[in-house]
N, C-alpha and C positions, 0 to 999 in steps of 0.2 A: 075560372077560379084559380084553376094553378100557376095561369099567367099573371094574373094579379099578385099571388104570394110570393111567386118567382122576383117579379118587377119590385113588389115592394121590400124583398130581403138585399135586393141586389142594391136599391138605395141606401134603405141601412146599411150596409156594410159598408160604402163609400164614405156615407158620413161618421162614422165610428171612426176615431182615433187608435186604438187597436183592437185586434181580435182574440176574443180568448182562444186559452187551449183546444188542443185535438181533444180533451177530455172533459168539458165545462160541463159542466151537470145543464140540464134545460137545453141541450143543444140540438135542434131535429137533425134526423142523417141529411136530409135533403141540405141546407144550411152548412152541414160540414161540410160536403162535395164539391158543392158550388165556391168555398174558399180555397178546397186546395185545389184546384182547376186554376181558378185566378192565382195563385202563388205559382204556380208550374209556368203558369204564361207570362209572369212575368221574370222569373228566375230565365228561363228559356230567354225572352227578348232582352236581359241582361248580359244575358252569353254570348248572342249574337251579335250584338253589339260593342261589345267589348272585341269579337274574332275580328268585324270589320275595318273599325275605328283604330282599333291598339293592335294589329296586326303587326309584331316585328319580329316576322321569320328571314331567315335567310334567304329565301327566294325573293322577297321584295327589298329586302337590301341589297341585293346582288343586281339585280336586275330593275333598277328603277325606270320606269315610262316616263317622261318630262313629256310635258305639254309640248305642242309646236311653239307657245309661245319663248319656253326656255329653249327649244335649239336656236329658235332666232336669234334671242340672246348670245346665246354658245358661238354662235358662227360669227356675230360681228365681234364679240371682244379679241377671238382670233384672228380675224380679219386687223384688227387695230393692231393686235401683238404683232404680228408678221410684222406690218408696214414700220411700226416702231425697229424691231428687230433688224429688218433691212437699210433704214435710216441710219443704224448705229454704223453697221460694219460697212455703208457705203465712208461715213466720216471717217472710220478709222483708217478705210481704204486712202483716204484724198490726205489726213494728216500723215502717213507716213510715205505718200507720194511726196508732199512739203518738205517732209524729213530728209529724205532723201535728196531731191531734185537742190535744196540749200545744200546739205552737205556735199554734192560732187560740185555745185557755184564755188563755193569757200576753197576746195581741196584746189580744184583746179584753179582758180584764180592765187592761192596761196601757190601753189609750184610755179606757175607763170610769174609772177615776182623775186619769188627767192632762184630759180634758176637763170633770170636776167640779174641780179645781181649778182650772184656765182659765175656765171658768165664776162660780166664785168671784170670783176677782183680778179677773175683767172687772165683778162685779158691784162690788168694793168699789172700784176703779176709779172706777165712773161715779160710785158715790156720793159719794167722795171730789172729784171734779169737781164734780158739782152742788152740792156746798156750797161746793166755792172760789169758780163762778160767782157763787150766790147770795149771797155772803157781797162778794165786790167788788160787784155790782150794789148790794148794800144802803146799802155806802158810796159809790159814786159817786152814787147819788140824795140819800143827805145830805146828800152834801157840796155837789149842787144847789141842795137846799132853803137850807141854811146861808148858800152863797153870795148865792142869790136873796135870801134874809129880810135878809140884813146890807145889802143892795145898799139894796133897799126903804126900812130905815131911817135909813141914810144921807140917801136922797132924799126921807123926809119931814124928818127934821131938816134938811136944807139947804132945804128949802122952807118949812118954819116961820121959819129964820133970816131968810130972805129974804123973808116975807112975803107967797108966792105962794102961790095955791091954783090946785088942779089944775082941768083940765087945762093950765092955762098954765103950765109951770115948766121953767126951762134949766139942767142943767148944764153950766157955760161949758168944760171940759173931763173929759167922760165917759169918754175913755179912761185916764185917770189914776186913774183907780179900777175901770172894767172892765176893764184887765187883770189886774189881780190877782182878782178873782173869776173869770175866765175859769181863770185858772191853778190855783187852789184846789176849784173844781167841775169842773175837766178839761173844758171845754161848748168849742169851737169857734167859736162863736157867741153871743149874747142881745143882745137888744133891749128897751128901755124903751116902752112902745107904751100913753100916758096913752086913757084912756076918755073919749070925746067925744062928745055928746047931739045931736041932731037942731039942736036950737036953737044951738048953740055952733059949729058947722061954720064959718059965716063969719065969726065972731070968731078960729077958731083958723085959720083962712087966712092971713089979716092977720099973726097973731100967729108964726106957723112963718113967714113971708116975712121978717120981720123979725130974727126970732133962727136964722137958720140960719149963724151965724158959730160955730157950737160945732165943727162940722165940719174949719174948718180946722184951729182946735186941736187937735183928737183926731187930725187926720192928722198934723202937726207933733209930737205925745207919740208917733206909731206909728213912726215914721220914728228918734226918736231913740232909743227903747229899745232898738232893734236886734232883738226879738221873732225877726222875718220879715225875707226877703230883700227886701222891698217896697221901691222904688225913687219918687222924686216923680211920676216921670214913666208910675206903673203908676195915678195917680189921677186922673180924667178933673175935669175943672172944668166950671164952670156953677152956677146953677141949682139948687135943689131943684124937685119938683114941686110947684107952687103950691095944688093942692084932694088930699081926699082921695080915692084913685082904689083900685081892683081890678085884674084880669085875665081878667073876666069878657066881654072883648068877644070881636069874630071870630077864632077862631086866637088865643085866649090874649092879645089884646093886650089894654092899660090903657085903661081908664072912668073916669067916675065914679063914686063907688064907691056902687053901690043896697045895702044891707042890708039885710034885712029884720027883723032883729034888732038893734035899736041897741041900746047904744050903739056909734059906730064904733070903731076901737082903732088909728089910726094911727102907724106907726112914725116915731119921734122920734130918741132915742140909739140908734146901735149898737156894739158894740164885737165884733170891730177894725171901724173905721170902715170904710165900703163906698166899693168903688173907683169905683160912679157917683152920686151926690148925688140923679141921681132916684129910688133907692129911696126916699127920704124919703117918708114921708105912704102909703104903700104899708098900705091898708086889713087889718091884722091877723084881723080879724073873717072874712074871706074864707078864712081859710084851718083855720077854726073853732079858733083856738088862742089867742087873745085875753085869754078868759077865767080868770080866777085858777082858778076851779069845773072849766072842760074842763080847763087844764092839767093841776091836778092829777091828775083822771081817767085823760091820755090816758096821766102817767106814770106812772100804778099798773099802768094794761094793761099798759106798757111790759117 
């Protein structure tokens, strides 16, 4: 019997759309029990279910278990990242291996071009110098020789004129005529320096004592050309040196002149005239350049 009223309240109560009050009038206690027992069971398997399903504590955030099927996942798109990732930095590897290996092609191939034609230019360069050298040196030697040879001539015809034979012969002003050959052979200097014999020595003592009045002239023609800043008082007076002397003594100083190779070759005219009068007689031969024969020589070495 109680199982039957049991069974049958328990139907009704399913089919009831709600339940009344804990307090309905007509309500037996047995009837109240049996609802709030079913409201506890299910309150309870709402909780529980809710703990299971909607659990979001921090330990299963923290700590998530993936299936094996998501490490397999996990492990191959790693597996791809790598292989990707090592793909990249091998290409980067090889383009700037490219970068490279072209840039020292270019560098080097551009200095091997530009230092063959630097090379060139330098060489056509010097060559081009060495013949301008060579080509003025050839003329200013001519123009040496020319000057000397015209000078020469001069100073035999003025000494044929005159009736003198060498080594006795004056021109009464030498600078009147060596300047313009100084100017024409570019030479700074030259001197007339007659060849004189052992035997002739104290004849041409005598004879240079005598005629060393050329000197003033050729300082009086330097003074007025206006050439040089040369001033009167930049020319020392006196004297010439009366014998023919060297610089073969102590410390360079002036002898009488020993050669061993006559004949002497005392200097006579010079042009521009010398600012001390004792160079005169100043033994040429001393200084091995006397001779027509060295000359020549020393200017072909030249």
């Amino acid at each position: 019997m109680m199982l039957r009223n049991d069974a049958y309240i328990t139907d009704e109560v399913f089919e009831q759309e709600g339940a009344p009050p804990d307090d309905a009038p007509g309500e037996s206690r047995v009837r109240r029990h049996l609802r709030q027992s079913m409201m506890m069971s299910s309150a309870m398997m709402s909780e529980n279910l809710s703990e299971d399903v909607f659990d979001f504590s921090d330990n299963n955030l923290e700590n998530p278990e993936p299936s094996n099927n998501e490490d397999d996942a996990v492990r191959e798109v790693n597996a791809v990242a790598q292989r990707e990732i090592w793909g990249v930095h091998l290409w980067k590897c090889m383009f700037i291996f490219v970068v490279l290996a072209t840039s020292a092609l270019v560098s080097s191939g551009t200095y091997i071009v530009l230092k063959s034609e630097e090379d060139d230019d330098y060489n056509e360069s010097y060559d081009r110098f060495v013949e301008a050298m060579r080509d003025a040196v050839e003329v200013h030697v001519e123009h040496i020789f020319l000057g000397f040879e015209s000078m020469a001539n001069f100073v035999s015809s003025d000494a044929a004129a005159q009736g003198a034979t060498f080594p006795f012969y004056t021109l009464k002003n030498f600078e009147a005529e060596g300047e313009s050959i100084r100017k024409f052979s570019r030479a700074a200097m030259f001197a007339f320096c007659p060849f004189v014999e052992t035997h002739q020595i104290p004849e041409w003592m005598n004879y240079s004592n005598l005629n060393q009045g050329w000197l003033d002239n050729s300082r009086e023609w330097a003074l007025r050309s206006g050439e040089s800043s040369v001033v009167t008082a930049d020319y020392q007076t006196g004297p010439i040196t009366p014998f023919i002397y060297d610089l073969g003594g102590p410390g360079g100083t002036p002898q009488q002149a020993q050669t061993i190779d006559p004949p002497y070759a005392p200097v006579w005219h010079i042009s521009p005239p010398p600012f001390n009068p004792q160079t005169i007689n100043l033994d040429g031969n001393f200084f091995q350049f006397a001779r027509a024969g060295n000359a020549k020589e020393i200017l072909e070495e030249i």
